[in-house]
N, C-alpha and C positions, 0 to 999 in steps of 0.2 A: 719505573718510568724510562730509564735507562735502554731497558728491553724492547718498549713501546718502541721507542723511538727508532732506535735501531731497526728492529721487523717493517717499523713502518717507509724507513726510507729505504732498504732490499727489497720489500713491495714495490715503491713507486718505481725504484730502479728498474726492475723486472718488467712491469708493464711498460716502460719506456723504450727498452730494446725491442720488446715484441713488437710494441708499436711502428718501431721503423725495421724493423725484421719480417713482419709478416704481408708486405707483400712479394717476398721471394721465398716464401715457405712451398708452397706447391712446388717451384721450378728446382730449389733446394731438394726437398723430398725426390723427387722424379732422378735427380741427378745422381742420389744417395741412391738408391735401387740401381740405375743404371750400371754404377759402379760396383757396387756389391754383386751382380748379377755377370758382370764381362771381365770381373777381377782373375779369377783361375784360366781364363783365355790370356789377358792381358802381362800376365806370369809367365803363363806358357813361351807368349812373342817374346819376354823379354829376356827369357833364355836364350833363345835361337839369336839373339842381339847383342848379345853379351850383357844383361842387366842393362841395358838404357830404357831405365824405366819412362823415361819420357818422350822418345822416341817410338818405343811403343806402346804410349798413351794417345798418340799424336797419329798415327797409322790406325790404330784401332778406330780412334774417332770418325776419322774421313770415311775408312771403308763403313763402318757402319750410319752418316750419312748417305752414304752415297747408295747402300743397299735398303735401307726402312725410309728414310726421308722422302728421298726421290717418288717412289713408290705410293707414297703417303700422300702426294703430291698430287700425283696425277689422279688420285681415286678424289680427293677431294673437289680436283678442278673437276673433274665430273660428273661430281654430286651437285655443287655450286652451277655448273651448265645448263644441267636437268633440273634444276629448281629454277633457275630463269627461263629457259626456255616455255616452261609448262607456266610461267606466270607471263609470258608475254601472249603465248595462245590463250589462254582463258580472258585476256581484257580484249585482245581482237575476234572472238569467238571463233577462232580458228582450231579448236582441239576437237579433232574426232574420235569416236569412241568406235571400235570392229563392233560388229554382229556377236550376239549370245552364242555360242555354241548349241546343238541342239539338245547336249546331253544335260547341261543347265538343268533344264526341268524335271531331270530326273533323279535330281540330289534329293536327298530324304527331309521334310520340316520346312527345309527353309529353297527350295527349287524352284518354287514358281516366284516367288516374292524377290528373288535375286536376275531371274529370266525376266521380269516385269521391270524392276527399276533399270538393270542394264539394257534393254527395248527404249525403256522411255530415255534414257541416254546416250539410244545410238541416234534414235530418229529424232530427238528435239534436246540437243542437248543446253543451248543456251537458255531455255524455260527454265530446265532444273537445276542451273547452275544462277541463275535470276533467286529463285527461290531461297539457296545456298548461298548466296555473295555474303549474308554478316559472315559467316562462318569461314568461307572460303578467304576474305580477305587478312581476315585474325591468324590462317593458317599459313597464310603466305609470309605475313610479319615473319612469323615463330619459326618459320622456314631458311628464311632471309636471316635472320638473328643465331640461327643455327647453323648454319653454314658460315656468318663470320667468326664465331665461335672457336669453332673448328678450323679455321684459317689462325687464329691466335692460338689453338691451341700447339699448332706444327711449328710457329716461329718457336713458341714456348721449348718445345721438345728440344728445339736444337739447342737452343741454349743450353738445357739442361744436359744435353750428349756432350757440350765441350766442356762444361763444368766438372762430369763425369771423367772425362778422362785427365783434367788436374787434381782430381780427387786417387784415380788409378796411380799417377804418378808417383804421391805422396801417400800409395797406400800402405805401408809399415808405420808410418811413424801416424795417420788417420787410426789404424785398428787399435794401437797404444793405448791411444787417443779414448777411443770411444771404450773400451772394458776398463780403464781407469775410471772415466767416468759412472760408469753402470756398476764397478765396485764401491764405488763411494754411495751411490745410491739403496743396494742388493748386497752388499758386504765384496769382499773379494772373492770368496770360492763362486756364490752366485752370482756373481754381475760377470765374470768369465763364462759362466754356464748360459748365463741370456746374450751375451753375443754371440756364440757360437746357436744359439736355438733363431736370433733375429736373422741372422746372415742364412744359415737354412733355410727358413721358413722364407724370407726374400727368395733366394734362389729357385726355391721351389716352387712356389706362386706365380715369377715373374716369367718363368721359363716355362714350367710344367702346363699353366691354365693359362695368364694370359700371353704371356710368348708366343704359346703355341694358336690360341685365337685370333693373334692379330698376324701372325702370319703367314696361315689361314686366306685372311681376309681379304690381304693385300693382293694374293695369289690368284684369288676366284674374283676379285674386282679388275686386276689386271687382264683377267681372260673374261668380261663380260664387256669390256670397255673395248679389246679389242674385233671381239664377235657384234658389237653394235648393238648391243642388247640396252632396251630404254631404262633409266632409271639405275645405273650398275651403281653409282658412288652410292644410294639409298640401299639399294642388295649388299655393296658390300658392307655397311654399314650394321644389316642385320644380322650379316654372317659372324661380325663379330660379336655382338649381344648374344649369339645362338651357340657359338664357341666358347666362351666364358659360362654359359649355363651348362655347358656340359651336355651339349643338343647337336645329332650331328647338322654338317651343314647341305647336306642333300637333301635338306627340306626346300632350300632355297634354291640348288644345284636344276635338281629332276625336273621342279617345274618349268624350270628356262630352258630344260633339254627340249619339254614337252611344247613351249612356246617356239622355238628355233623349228621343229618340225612341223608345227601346225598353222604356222602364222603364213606360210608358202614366200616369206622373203630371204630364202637363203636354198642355193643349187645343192645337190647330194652331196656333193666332197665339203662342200664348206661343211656346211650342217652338222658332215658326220667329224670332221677334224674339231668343229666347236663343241659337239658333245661330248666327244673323249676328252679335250683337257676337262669340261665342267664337270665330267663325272671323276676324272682323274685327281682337281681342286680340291671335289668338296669329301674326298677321301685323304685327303692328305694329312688329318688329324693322326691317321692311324699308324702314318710313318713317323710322324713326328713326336708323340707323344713316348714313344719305346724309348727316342732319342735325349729327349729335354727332363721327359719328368722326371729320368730316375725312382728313386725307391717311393714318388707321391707326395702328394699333401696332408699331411696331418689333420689338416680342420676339415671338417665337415664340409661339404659342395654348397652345402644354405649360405655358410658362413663368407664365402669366398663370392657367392653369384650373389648376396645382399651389400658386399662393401663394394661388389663393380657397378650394383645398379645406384646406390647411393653414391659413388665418387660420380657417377656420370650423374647424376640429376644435379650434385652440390658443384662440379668442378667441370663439366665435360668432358671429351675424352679421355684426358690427359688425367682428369679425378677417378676414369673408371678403369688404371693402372693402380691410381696410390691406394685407392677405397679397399679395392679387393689384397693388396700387399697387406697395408695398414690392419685391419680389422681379420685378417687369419693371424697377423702378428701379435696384436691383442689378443685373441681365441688364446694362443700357444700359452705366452706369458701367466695368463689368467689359470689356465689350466694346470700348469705347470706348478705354480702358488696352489693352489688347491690340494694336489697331490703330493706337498712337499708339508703338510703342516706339522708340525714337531708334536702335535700331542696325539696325534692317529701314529703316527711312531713310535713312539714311546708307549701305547694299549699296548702296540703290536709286537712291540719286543719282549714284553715281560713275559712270563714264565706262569702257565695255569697253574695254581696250588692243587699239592698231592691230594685229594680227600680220602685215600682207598684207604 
C-alpha cells in the first residue's frame, strides 16, 4: 500500500509539472535545437573572446535575429499583404484574371477543361466566384488564421533564439546535465552514446534538411518580393515544404522566370537581372547542402519529410522544425535499441561446434 501511494503521488506530481510546463514545451524544444545546432559556432566565438561564454551567447543571438528573423519578417508581412489584398478584391469584385494562353489547350487530358474554366474566369469572373463564395469564404477564414499563426509563430522563434543562447551560455554544465540524466535512464555507457547520437542527429537535421530549406526560402521570397512577383510570401512558403521534401526548388523558381517574361510587365534588363537571381535562388540548395549537411542524415528522407508535415499541420511552422528534428531523433534512438539487442549478440559471438 505503501508503494501505491507513493507511485501514486510521483504520478500526480508528474502530471502537475507537465501541466504547467507544457505550454512552453514547443518554444523549450525549438530553443534546445537552436542551441545544440549554433553550439560548435558559438565555441568557436567564444575562443576568439577569450571564453566569455556569454558574451558570445549574447552576439550570437542578435546576429542571428538580425540575419533569419528580420528576413522571416518581411516574407511573412508579404504573405499576410497578399492574402488581404486578394480578399479585399474578391468582396469588391475587383480581381481580374489574364487571358489563357493559347498553348493551354494543348496540354494533354486535361487542356481544354482548364482553357474553359480559365475563359469563363477571365470573362465573367464574379458568376464563378458567386457560385464558389461557401467555399471561397471558408478559404479565406483558413487563410486569415494561417497567417496569424504564422505571425505567432515568429514572436515564438525569437523567444526561443534568446532562450537558446542562455542555454549556449551555460552549455558545459546543460551537456553534464542532460547525459546524467539519459544515464540514469539508458545506464551510463548508453545514455553517453544517446547524447552524443541526439546532438548529431539535431545537428544534422536542423542544418542538413531544414537549415538548408528554410534558408532556401527566405532567399527566393526575398528576391520574389523584391521582383513584384504576386503572391511571393505563398511561393516562398512552398519553396520551403519543397526543400524539406527533398524537391528542388526550380519547380517554383522557372515558372516565375517564365511568368516575369511572358506577363510583358517587366523591360529586358529587369526581367533578365530578376531571372538570374531566381534561377541563382532556387539553386542555392546545391551550394548549401556540401556546406551544412556534412556526412548526412541517417534517417530515411520519409522519416524526416513525415515529422515536418506533421509538426506543421500539429504546431505550424515552428512544429515543421521540431516534427522533422523530433521524429529522425526517435528513428535513430529506436534503431539503435534494435541493433544493440544482447541476445543477437551473444548467437553471434559463439563459436559453430566442430562436427568434421
Amino acid at each position: 500500500m505503501d508503494v501505491f501511494i507513493r507511485a501514486g503521488l510521483v504520478l500526480a506530481l508528474t502530471l502537475l509539472c507537465f501541466r504547467i510546463f507544457s505550454p512552453f514545451i514547443s518554444m523549450m524544444a525549438w530553443a534546445l535545437i537552436l542551441a545544440v545546432t549554433m553550439y560548435p559556432g558559438h565555441q568557436a566565438l567564444a575562443g576568439r573572446l577569450g571564453g566569455r561564454q556569454g558574451l558570445a551567447a549574447t552576439l550570437l543571438v542578435l546576429a542571428g535575429l538580425t540575419l533569419i528573423v528580420a528576413p522571416t519578417a518581411v516574407v511573412l508581412g508579404s504573405l499576410g499583404d497578399s492574402v488581404h489584398e486578394t480578399i479585399v478584391k474578391l468582396r469588391a469584385d475587383d480581381l481580374q484574371v489574364p487571358p489563357p494562353p493559347a498553348s493551354v489547350k494543348e496540354w494533354p487530358v486535361v487542356g481544354m477543361k482548364v482553357n474553359n474554366a480559365w475563359s469563363s474566369a477571365h470573362k465573367d469572373l464574379p458568376s464563378v466566384l458567386k457560385k464558389l463564395q461557401p467555399q471561397l469564404g471558408e478559404l479565406a477564414a483558413k487563410a486569415l488564421e494561417m497567417v496569424a499563426s504564422m505571425a505567432g509563430s515568429v514572436l515564438l522563434f525569437v523567444f526561443s533564439f534568446i532562450i537558446a543562447g542562455i542555454i549556449m551560455a551555460f552549455g558545459e554544465s546543460g551537456s553534464n546535465a542532460s547525459r546524467s540524466i539519459l544515464g540514469r535512464i539508458a545506464g551510463t555507457r548508453r545514455g553517453i552514446e544517446f547524447a552524443e547520437l541526439a546532438t548529431q542527429t539535431i545537428r544534422a537535421v536542423a542544418l542538413g534538411v531544414v537549415g538548408v530549406a528554410f534558408i532556401q526560402a527566405m532567399v527566393v521570397g526575398i528576391v520574389l518580393i523584391v521582383a513584384g512577383i504576386p503572391f511571393a510570401g505563398v511561393l516562398a512558403i512552398v519553396v520551403l515544404v519543397l526543400g524539406i521534401a527533398q524537391v528542388p526548388a526550380l519547380l517554383v523558381t522557372l515558372p516565375v522566370i517564365a511568368y516575369i517574361w511572358l506577363s510583358g510587365n517587366y523591360e529586358t534588363v529587369p526581367a533578365v537581372v530578376h531571372s538570374a537571381l531566381l534561377l541563382v535562388s532556387g539553386m542555392l540548395d546545391n551550394v548549401l547542402k556540401p556546406l551544412l549537411l556534412g556526412r548526412g542524415v541517417d534517417a530515411p528522407m520519409p522519416i524526416v519529410l513525415i515529422g515536418a508535415l506533421g509538426g506543421l499541420a500539429g504546431a505550424g511552422i515552428l512544429g515543421m522544425f521540431v516534427g522533422a528534428t523530433a521524429l529522425s531523433l526517435g528513428y535513430q534512438i529506436l534503431m539503435r535499441w534494435v541493433n544493440t539487442d544482447p541476445d543477437v549478440v551473444e548467437i553471434e559471438s559463439e563459436e559453430l561446434p566442430n562436427i568434421s
